[in-house]
Backbone bond lengths (Angstrom), bond angles and torsions (degrees), N, CA, C in turn:
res aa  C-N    CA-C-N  psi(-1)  N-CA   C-N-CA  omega(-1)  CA-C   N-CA-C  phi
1 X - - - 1.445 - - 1.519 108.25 -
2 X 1.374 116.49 138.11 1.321 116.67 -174.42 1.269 113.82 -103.95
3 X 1.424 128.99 124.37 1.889 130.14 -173.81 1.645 93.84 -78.38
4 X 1.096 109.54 158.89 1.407 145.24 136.93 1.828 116.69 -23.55
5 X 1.342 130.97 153.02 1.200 120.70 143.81 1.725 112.89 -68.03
6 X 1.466 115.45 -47.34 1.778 120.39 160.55 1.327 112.99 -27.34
7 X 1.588 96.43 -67.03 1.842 80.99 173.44 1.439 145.44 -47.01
8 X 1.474 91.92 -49.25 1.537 124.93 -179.13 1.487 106.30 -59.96
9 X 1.146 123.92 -30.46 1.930 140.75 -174.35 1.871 69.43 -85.20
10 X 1.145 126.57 -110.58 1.186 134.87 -135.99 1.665 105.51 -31.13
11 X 1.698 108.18 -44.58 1.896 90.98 -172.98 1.244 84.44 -78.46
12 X 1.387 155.19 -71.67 1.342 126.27 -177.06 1.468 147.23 39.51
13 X 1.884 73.12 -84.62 1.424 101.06 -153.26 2.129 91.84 -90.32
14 X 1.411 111.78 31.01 1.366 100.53 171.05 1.527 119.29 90.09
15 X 1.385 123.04 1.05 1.504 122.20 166.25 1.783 135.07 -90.54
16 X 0.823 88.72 104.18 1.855 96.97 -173.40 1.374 114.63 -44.54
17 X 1.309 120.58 152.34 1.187 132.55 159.12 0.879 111.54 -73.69
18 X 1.559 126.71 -176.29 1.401 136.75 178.41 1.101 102.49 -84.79
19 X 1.113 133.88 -59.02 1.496 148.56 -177.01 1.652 105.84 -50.97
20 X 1.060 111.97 -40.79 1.400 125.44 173.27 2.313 115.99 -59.45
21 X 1.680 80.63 -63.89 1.642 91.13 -168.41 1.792 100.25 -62.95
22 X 1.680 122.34 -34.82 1.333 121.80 171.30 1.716 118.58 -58.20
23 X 1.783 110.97 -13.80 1.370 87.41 -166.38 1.980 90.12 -100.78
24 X 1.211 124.48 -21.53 1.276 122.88 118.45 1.414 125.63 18.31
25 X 1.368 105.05 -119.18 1.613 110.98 162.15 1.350 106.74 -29.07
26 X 0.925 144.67 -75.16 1.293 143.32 -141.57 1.732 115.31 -73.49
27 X 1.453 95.76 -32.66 2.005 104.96 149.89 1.356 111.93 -53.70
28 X 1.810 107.06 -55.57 1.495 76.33 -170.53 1.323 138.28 -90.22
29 X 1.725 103.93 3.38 1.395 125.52 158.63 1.887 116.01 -45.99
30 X 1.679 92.78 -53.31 1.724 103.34 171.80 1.612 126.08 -50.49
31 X 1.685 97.62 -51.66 1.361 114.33 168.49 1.301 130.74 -43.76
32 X 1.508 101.91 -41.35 1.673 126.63 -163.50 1.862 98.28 -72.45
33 X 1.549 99.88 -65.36 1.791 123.38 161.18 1.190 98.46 -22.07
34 X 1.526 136.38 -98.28 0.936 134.65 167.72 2.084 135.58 -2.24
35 X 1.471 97.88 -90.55 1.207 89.27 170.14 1.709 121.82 -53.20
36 X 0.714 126.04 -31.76 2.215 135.76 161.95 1.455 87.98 -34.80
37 X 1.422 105.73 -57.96 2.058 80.31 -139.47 1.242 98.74 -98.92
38 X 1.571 116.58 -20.16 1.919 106.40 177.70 1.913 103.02 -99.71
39 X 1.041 126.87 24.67 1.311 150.56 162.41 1.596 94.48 48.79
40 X 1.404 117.73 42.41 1.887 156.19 -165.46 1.685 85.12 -61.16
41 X 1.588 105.90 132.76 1.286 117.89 132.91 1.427 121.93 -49.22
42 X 1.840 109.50 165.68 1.726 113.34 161.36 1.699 105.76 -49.56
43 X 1.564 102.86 -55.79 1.547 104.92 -162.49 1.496 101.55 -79.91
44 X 1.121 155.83 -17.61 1.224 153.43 165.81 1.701 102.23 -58.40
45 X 1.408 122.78 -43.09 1.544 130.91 -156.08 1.701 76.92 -88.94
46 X 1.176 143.51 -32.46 1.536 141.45 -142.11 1.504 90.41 -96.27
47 X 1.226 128.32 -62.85 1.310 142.01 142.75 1.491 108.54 9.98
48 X 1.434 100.45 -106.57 1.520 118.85 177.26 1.295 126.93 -23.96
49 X 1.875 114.72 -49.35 1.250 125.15 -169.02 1.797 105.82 -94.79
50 X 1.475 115.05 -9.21 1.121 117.53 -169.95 1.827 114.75 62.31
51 X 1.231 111.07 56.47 1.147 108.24 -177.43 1.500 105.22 -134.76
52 X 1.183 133.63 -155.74 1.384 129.10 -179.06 1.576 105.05 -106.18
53 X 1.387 142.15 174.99 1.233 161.66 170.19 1.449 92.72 -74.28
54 X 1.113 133.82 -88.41 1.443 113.59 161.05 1.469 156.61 1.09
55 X 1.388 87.71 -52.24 1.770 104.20 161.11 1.636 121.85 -67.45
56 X 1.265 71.93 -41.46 2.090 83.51 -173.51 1.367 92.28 -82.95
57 X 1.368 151.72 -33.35 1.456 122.60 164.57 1.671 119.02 -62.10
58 X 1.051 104.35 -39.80 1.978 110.30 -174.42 1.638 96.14 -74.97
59 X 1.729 138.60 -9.64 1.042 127.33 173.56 1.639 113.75 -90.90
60 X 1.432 86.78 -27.38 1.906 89.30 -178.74 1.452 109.42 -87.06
61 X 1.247 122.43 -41.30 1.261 132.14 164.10 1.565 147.13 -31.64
62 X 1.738 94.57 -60.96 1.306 123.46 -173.20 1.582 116.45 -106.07
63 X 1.552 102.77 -51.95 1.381 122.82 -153.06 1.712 103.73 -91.26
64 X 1.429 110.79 -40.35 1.037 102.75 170.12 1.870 156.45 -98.16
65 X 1.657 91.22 24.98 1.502 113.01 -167.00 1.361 107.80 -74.43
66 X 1.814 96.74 -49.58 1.496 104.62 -174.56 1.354 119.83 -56.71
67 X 1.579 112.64 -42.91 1.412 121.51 -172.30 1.711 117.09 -71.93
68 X 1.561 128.97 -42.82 0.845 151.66 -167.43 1.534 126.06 -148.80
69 X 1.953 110.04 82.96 1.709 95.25 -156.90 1.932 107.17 -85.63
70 X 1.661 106.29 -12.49 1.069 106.67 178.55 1.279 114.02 -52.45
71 X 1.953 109.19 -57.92 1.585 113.77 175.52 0.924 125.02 -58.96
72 X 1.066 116.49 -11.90 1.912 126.56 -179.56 1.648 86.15 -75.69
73 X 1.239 136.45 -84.22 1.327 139.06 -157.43 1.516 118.83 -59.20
74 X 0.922 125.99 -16.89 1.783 147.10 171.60 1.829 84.64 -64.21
75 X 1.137 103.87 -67.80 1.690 119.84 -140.06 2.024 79.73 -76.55
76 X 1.166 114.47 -57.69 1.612 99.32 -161.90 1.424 91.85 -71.86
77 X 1.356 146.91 -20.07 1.711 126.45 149.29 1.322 128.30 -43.20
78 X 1.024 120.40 -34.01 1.469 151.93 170.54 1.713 109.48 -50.64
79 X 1.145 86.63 -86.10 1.753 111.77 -176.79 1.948 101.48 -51.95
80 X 1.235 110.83 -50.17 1.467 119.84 169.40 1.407 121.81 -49.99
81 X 1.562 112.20 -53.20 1.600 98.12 167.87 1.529 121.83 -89.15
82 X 1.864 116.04 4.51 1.133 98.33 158.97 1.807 124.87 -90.03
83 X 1.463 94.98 13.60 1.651 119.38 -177.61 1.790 110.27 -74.35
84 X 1.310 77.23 -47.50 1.760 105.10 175.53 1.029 120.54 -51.62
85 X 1.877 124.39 -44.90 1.140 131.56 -153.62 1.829 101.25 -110.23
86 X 1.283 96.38 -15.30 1.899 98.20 -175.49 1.676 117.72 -29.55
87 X 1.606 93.59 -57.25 1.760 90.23 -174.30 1.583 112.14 -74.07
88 X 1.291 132.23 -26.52 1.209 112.02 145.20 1.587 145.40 -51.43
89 X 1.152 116.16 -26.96 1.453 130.44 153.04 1.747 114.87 -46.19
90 X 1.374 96.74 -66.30 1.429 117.62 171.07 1.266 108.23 -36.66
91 X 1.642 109.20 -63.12 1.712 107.59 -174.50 1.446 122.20 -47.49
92 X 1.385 103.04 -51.74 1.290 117.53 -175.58 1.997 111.37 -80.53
93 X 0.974 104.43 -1.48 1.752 94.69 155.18 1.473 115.89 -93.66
94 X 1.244 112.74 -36.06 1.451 127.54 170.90 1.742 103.24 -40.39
95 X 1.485 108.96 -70.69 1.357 111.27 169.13 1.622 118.32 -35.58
96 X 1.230 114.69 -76.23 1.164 138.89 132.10 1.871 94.09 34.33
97 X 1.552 93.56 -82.15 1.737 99.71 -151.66 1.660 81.42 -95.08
98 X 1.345 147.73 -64.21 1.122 108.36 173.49 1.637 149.37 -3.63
99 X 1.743 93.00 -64.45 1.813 99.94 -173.12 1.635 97.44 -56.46
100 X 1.271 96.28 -60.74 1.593 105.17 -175.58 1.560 115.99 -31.60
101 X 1.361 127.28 -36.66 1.246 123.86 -174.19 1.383 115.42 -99.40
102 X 1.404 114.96 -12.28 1.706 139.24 163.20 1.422 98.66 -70.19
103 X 1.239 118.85 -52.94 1.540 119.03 -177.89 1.797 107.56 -62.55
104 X 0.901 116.45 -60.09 1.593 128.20 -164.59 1.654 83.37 -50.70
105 X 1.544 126.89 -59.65 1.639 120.08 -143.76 1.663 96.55 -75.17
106 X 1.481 127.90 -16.47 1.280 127.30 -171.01 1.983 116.33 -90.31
107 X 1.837 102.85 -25.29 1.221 102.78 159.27 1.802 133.35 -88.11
């Protein structure tokens, strides 16, 4: 079957198929799964799926309310108390690379 130049401009120009925007959803359904049950950072979930930190916010965020609002609310509980805990993380890598370099100058 032969498209159009119209057509050809329209996927182009950045508009998904159906088949496309569903496989979509269904990442960020995976994504969402994910951070729930290993209680996953953005970049841990970004990690895993090989996608950007970015993606996995505009998937948990945006993409996935309509489709699934339960998983949406699990996951932004999730993401929220790992919001909470960041600068403690932080602290303790800080420590972290300290000892390590206290250790190295003492052997």
């Amino acid at each position: 079957m032969k498209t159009s130049s119209r057509q050809q401009h329209t996927i182009a120009a950045g508009y998904l198929t159906s088949a496309k925007h569903r496989q979509i959803e269904e990442r960020a359904a995976m994504v969402a799964q994910y951070i729930v049950e290993n209680n996953a950072t953005v970049r841990q979930a970004a990690k895993q799926f090989g996608i950007s930190k970015s993606t996995v916010h505009k998937d948990i965020t945006d993409r996935l309310l309509p489709v699934n609002p339960v998983l949406a609310e699990q996951t932004r509980q999730v993401l929220n108390q790992n919001k909470s805990e960041r600068h403690i993380r932080g602290g303790m890598a800080t420590k972290k690379m300290y000892d390590s370099k206290r250790k190295r100058r003492t052997d």
